[in-house]
C-alpha positions as CSV (number, residue, x, y, z in Angstrom):
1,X,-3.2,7.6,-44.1
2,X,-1.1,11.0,-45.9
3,X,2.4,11.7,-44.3
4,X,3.3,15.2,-43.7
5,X,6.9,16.2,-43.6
6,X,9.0,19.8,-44.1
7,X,8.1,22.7,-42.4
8,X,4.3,22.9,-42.4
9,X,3.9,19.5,-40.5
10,X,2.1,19.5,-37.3
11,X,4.3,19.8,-34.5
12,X,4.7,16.3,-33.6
13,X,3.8,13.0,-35.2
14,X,5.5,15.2,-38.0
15,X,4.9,11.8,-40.4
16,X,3.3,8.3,-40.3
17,X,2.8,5.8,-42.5
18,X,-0.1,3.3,-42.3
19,X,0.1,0.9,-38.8
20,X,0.4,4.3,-36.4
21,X,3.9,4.8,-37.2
22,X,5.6,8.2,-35.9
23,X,8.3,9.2,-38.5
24,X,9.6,11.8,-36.8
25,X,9.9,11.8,-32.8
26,X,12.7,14.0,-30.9
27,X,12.1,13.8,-27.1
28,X,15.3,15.8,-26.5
29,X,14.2,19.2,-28.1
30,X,11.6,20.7,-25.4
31,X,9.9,23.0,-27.8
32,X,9.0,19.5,-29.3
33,X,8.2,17.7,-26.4
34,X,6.1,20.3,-24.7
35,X,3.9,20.8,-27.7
36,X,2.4,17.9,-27.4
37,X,5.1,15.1,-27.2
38,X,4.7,14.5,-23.9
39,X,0.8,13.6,-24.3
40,X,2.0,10.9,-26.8
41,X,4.6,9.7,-24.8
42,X,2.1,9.3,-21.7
43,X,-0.5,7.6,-23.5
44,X,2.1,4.9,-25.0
45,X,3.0,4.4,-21.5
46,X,-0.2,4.3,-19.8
47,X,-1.0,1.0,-21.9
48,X,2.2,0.0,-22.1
49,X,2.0,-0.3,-18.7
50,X,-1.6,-2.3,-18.4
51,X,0.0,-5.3,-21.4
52,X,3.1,-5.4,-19.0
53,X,1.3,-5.7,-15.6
54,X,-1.1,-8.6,-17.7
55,X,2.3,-10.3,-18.8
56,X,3.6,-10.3,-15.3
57,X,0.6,-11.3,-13.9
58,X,0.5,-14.8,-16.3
59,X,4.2,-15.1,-15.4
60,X,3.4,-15.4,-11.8
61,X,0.3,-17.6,-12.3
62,X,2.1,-20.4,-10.6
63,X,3.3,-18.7,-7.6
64,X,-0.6,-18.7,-6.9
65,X,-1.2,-22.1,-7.9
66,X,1.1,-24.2,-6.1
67,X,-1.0,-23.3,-2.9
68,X,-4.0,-24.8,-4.6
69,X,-1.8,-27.8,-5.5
70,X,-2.4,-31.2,-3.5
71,X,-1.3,-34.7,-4.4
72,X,-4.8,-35.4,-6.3
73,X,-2.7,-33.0,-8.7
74,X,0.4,-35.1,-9.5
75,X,2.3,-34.0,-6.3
76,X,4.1,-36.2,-3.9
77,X,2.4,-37.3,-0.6
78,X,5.9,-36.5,1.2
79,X,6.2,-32.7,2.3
80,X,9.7,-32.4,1.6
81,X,9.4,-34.0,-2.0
82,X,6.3,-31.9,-2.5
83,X,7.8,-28.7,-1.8
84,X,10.8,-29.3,-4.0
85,X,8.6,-30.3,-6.3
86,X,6.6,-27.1,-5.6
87,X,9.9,-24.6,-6.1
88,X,10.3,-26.3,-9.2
89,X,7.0,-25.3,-10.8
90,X,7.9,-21.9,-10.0
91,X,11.3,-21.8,-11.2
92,X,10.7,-22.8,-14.9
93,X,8.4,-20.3,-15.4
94,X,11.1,-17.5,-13.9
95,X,13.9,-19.5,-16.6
96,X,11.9,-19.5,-19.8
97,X,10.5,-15.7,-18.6
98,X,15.0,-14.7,-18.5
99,X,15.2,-16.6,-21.6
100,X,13.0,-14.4,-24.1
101,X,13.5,-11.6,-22.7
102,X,16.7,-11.5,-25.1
103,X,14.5,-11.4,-28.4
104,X,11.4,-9.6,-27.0
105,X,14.2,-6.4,-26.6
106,X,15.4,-6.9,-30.2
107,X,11.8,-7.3,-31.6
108,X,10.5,-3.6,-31.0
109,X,12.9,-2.4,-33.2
110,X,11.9,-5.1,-35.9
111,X,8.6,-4.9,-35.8
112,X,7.7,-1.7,-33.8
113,X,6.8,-1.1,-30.2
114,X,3.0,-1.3,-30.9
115,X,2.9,-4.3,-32.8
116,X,5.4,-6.4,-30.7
117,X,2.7,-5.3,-27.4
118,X,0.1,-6.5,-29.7
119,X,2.1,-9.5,-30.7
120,X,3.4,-10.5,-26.7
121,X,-0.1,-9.6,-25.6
122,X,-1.7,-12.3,-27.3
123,X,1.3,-15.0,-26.9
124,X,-0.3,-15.0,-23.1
125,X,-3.1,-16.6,-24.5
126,X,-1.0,-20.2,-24.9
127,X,0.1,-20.6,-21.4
128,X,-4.0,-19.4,-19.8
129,X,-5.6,-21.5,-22.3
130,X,-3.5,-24.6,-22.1
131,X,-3.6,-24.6,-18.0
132,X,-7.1,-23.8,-18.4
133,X,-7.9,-27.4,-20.4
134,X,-5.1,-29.4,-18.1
135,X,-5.4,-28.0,-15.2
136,X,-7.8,-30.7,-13.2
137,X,-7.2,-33.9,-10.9
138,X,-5.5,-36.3,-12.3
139,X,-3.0,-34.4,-14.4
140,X,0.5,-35.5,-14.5
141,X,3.5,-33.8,-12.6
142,X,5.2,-33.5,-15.9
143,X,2.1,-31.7,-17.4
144,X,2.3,-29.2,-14.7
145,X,6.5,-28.9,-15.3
146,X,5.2,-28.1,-19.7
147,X,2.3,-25.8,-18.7
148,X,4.3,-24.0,-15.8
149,X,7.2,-23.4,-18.5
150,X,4.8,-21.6,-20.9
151,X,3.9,-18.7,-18.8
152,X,7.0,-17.9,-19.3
153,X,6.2,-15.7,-22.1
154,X,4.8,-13.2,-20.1
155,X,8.3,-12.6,-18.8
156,X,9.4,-11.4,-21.5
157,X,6.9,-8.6,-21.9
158,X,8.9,-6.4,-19.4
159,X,12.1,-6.2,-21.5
160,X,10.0,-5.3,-24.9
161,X,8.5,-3.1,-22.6
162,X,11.1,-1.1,-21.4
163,X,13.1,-0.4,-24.3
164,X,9.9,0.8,-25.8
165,X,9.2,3.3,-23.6
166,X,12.7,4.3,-23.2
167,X,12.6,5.7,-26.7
168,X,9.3,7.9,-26.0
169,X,11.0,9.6,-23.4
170,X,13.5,12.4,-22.9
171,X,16.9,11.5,-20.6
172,X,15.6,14.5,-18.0
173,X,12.6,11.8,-17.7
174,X,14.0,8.3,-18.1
175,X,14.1,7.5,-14.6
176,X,10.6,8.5,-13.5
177,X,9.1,7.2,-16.7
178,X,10.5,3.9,-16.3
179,X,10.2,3.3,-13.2
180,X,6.4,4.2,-13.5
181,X,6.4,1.5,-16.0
182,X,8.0,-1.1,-14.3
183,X,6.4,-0.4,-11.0
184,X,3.3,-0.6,-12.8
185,X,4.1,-3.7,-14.7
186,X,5.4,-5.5,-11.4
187,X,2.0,-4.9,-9.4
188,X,0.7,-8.0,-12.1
189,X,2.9,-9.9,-9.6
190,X,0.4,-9.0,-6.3
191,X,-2.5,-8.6,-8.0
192,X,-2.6,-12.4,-9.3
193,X,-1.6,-13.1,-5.7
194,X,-4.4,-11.1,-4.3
195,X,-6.7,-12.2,-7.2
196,X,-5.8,-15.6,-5.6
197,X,-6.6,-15.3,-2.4
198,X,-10.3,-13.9,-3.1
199,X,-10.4,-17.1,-5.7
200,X,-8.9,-19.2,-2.8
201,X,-11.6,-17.2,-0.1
202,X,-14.6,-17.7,-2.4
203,X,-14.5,-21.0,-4.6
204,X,-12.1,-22.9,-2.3
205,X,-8.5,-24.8,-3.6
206,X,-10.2,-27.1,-5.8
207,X,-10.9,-24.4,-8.5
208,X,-7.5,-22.8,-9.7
209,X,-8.9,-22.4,-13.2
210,X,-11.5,-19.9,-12.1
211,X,-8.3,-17.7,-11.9
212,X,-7.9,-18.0,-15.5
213,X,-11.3,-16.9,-16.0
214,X,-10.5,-13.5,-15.0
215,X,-7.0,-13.0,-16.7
216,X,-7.8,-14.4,-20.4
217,X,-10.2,-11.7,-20.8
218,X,-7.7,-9.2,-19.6
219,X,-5.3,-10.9,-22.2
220,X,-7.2,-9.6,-24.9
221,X,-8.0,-6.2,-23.6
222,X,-4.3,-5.6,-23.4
223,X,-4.1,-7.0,-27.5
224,X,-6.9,-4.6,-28.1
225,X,-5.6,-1.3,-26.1
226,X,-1.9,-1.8,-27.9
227,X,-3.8,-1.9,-31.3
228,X,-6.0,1.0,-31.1
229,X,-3.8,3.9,-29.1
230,X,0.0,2.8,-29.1
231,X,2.3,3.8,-31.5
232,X,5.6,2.7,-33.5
233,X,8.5,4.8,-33.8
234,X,10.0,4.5,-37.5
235,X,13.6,5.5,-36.2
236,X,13.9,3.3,-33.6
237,X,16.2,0.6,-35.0
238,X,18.5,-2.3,-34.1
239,X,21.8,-1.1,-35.0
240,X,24.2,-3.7,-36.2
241,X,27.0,-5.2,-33.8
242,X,24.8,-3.1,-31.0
243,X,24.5,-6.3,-28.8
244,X,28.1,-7.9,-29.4
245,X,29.6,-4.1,-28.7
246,X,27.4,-4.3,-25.1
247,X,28.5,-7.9,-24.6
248,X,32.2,-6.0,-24.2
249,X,31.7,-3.4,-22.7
250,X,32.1,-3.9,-18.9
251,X,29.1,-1.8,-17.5
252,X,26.8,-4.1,-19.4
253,X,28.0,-7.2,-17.1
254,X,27.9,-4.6,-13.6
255,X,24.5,-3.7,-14.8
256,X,23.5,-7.3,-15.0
257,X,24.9,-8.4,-11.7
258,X,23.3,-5.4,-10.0
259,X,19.8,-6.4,-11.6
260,X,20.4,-9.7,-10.3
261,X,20.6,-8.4,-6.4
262,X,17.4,-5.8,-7.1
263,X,15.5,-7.7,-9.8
264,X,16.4,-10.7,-9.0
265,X,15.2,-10.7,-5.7
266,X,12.0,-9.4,-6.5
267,X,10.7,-11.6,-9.0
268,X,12.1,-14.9,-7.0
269,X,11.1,-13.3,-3.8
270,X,7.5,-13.0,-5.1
271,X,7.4,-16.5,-6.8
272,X,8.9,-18.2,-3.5
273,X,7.2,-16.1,-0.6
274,X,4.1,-18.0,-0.2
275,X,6.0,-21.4,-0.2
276,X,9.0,-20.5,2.4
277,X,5.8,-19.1,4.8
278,X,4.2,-22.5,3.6
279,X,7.3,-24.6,5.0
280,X,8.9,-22.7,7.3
281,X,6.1,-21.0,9.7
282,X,3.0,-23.7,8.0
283,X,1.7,-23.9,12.2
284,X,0.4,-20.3,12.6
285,X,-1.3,-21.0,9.5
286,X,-3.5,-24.4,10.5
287,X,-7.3,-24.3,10.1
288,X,-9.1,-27.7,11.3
289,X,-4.7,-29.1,12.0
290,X,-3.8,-28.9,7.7
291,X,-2.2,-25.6,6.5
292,X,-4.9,-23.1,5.4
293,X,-3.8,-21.6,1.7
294,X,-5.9,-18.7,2.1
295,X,-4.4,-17.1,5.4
296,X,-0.7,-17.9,3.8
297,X,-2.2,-16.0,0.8
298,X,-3.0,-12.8,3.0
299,X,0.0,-11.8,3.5
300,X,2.1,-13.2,-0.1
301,X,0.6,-10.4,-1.8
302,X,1.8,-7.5,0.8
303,X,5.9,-8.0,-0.6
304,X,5.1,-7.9,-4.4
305,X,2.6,-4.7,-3.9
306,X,5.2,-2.6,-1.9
307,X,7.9,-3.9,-4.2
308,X,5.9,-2.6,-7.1
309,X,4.9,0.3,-5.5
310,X,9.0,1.4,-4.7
311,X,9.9,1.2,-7.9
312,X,9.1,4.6,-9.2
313,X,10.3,5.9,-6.1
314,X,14.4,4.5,-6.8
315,X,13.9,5.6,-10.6
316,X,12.4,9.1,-9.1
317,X,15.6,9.3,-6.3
318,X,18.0,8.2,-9.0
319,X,16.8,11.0,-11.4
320,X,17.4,13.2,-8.4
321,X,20.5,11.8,-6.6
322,X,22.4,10.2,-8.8
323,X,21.5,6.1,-10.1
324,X,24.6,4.6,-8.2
325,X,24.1,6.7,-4.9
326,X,20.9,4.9,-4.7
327,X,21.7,1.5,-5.1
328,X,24.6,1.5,-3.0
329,X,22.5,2.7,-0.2
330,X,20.0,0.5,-1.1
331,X,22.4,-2.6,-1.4
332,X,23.5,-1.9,2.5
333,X,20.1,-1.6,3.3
334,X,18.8,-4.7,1.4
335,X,22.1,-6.8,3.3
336,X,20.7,-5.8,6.7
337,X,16.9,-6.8,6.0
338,X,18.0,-9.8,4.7
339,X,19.9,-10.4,8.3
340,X,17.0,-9.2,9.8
341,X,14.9,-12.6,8.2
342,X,18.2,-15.0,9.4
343,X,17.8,-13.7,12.7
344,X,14.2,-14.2,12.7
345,X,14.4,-17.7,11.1
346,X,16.6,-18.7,14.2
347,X,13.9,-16.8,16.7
348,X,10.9,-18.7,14.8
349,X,9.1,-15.5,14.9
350,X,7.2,-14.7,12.0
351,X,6.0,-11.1,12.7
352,X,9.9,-10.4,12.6
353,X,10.3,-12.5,9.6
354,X,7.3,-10.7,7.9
355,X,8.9,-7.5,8.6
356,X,12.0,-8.1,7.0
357,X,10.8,-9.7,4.1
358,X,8.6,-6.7,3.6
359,X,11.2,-4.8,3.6
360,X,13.8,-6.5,0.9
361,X,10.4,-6.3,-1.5
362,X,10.5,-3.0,-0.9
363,X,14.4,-2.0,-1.0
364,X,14.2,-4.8,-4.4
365,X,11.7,-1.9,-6.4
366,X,13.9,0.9,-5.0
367,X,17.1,-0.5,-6.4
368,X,15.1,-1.6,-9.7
369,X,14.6,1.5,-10.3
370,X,17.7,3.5,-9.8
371,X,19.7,0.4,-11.3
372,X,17.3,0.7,-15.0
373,X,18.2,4.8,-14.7
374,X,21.7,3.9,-14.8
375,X,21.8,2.1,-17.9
376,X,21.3,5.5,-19.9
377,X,23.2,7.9,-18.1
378,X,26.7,5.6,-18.0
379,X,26.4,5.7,-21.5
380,X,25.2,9.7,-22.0
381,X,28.2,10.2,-19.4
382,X,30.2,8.0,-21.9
383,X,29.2,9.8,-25.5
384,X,29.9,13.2,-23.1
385,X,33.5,12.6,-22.7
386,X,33.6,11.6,-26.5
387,X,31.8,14.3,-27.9
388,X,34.8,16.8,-25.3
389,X,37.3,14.9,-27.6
390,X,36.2,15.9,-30.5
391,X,33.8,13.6,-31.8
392,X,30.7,14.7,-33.6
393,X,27.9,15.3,-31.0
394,X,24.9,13.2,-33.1
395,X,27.0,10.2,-33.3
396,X,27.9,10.1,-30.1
397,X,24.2,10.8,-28.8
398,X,23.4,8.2,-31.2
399,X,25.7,5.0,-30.2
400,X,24.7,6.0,-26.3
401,X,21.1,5.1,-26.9
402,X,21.7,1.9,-29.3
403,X,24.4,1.0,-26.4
404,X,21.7,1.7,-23.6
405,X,18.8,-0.4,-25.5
406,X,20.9,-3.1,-25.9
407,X,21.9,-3.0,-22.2
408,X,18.5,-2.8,-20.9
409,X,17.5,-6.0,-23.1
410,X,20.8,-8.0,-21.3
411,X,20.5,-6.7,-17.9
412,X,16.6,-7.5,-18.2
413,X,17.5,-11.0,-19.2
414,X,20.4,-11.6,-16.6
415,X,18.2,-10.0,-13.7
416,X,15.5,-12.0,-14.0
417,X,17.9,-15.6,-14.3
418,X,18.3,-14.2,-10.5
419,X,14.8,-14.8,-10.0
420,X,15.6,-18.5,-11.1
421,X,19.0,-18.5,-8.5
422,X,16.6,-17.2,-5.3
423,X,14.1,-20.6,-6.3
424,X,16.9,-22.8,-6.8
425,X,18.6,-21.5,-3.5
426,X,15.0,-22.1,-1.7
427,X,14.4,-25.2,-2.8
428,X,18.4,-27.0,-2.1
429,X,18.2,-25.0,1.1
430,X,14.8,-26.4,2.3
431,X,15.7,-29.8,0.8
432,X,19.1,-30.2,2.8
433,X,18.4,-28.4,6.2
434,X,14.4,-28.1,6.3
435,X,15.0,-24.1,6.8
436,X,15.7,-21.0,4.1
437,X,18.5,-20.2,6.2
438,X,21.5,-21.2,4.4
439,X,19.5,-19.5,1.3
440,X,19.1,-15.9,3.7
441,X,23.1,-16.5,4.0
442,X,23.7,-16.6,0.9
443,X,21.2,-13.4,0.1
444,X,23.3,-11.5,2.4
445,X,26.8,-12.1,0.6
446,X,25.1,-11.1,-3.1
447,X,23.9,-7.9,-1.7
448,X,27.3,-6.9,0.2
449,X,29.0,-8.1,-3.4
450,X,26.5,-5.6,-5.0
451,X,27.3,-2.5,-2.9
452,X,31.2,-2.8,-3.3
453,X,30.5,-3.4,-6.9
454,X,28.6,-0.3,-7.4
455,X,31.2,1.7,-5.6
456,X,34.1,0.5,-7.6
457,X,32.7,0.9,-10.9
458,X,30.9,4.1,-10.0
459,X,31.5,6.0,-6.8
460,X,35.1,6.2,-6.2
461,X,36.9,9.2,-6.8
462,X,39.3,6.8,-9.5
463,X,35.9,5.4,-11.6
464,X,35.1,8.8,-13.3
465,X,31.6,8.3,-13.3
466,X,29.9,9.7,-9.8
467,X,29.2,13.4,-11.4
468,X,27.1,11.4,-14.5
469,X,25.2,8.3,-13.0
């Protein structure tokens, strides 16, 4: 393919080289972006958005397959070994999921944001694959620990993702635009839930790997839509020291303990849901005096569809009120939901419980999305007061977005290790008191530590910040 550059080039993609590389890409400059930058930008994000929702749906695979699990699967015949055992199968996937999503942020930059979707896209094939040959009676419980940890990778998808997309788009439209992608991403989480249930409704709990069926073909529509209309952005780089500057700078670690609270709770919610309903409320959901799987799975999907749903709503307040504003709010919110689940733990009454559970999915895609649109205004707001002191405009511009991506790919990576602290939390809680309530306890204190955290860093009068995040 010719390159173009100089005056006479077309008025965006000004240059690529072979591999749908865009040489020249300037989001900022409207005269660029209404020409026809924001049609590039859009389509980039419209499949961005199907590979993420694919990865997330393979990293929550096993949140849907622990309700088809019974001991002729290599779980223990005791109920309280078997849901440990259970929590477990849905924590590793959450742990290896934190873990990559590290490198996935680095890798767009090395290899380009089209071919790392490519690249992640078909890296879902190992985990589907693999659980589709083990996946029978008579496997192991250490099998099931391997194969769980695989679907990890899909995890990582989100943070590649993000920071991709974050470079198509101007700061005026951060916040809508990635919350759109993330809220689109996350729905992966209720559609395999959902996708579940009608396996669950139709084939019955002894065919889990009729689920796989569906999603392995999706694996390699998402390969083939990243290939044939996503692009690379040449100037999109990882900038030396970027990641050990982020590591000390201080917002970077208030970032990641705020994702903890919004995205942490999310993705463990959404793993852990359908279990906590499983052993805390399992006799309004008998059929024939065994819990039925299927009317548990009616109402698992509801919290990761109205989580996912939220999400462009807090990055869509946040563009509008201010990034911090939101998740404070949302924090003191999010404290009194989870309240609202203790008290109705102690009532037994699951239509209260139901409710407030509902509502932390929902106040967890709120706060996920004003807490992303942060990341790049604290460090616009930062490069502002630089460039008032002097310092020359383009570098400062430039070291606030090699500062942001790096911060997305850390906060991404801490946030979801929350996901692994709500499973662990289940899991001792249930183990030691039969009940999730010391684990609701514990819920509340992280979301009041949130809220104070957000205001002292960014909302009193003494932080400097409340005009720019």
């Amino acid at each position: 393919m010719t390159t173009t550059t100089g005056q006479d080039a077309p008025p965006l993609l000004a240059a690529r080289k072979p591999g749908r590389w865009i040489e020249e890409w300037r989001p900022e400059d409207v005269s660029f972006w209404e020409r026809g930058g924001s049609r590039v930008a859009r389509r980039n994000l419209v499949f961005s958005i199907f590979s993420e929702y694919v990865g997330f749906s393979i990293w929550s695979l096993w949140s849907v397959f622990v309700l088809f699990l019974t001991p002729a699967y290599g779980i223990s015949h005791d109920p309280r070994a078997a849901a440990a055992e259970k929590f477990l199968l849905t924590t590793l996937p959450i742990a290896l999921g934190a873990g990559v999503r590290l490198p996935y942020t680095f890798a767009v930059a090395k290899f380009g944001g089209r071919n790392w979707t490519i690249v992640s896209a078909v890296l879902l094939l190992m985990p589907t694959v693999a659980a589709a040959i083990v996946l029978k009676p008579g496997v192991s419980f250490g099998t099931l620990l391997v194969i769980a940890a695989l679907a990890g990778v899909g995890g990582g998808n989100f943070a590649s993702s993000m920071v991709n997309i974050n470079s198509f788009y101007p700061q005026r439209r951060k916040g809508w635009a990635l919350g759109l992608n993330a809220g689109g991403g996350n729905l992966g989480v209720a559609v395999v839930q959902l996708t579940g249930l009608a396996v669950l409704a139709t084939a019955g709990k002894g065919h889990p790997r009729v689920l796989l069926g569906i999603y392995i073909p999706l694996v390699v529509l998402a390969a083939l839509g990243a290939a044939l209309f996503m692009d690379n952005i040449a100037d999109v780089r990882n900038e030396k020291r970027a990641l050990r500057a982020a590591c000390r700078d201080l917002h970077t670690w208030v970032i990641a303990f705020l994702y903890i609270g919004t995205f942490g709770s999310f993705i463990g919610f959404g793993f852990a849901f359908g279990q906590v309903l499983q052993n805390q409320f399992g006799a309004h959901f008998l059929t024939a005096g065994e819990v039925d799987p299927v009317k548990i799975a009616c109402l698992t999907f509801l919290g990761p569809l109205v989580g996912s749903l939220s999400r462009p709503a807090g990055g869509w307040l946040a563009d509008r009120i201010g990034g911090a504003r939101t998740t404070f709010c949302n924090f003191a919110v999010m404290a009194l939901a989870a309240a609202t689940v203790l008290v109705a733990s102690h009532l037994k009454s699951l239509e209260l419980f139901c409710v407030g559970f509902i509502a932390l999915f929902v106040l967890s895609g709120i706060g996920n999305g004003s807490t992303y649109k942060m990341i790049p205004a604290i460090f616009r707001s930062k490069a502002r007061v630089r460039i008032a002191a002097g310092e020359d405009p383009d570098t400062a511009e430039h070291d606030s977005r090699r500062m942001a991506t790096a911060v997305i790919g850390i906060a991404a990576a801490v946030g979801a290790f929350g996901g692994v602290l709500v499973n662990i939390a289940f899991r001792q809680s249930f183990l030691t008191y039969q009940t999730g309530d010391a684990a609701y306890l514990g819920f509340i204190a992280l979301y009041a530590a949130c809220m104070g955290l957000t205001w002292l860093a960014y909302l009193r009068a003494a932080s400097g910040y409340q005009a720019g995040v």
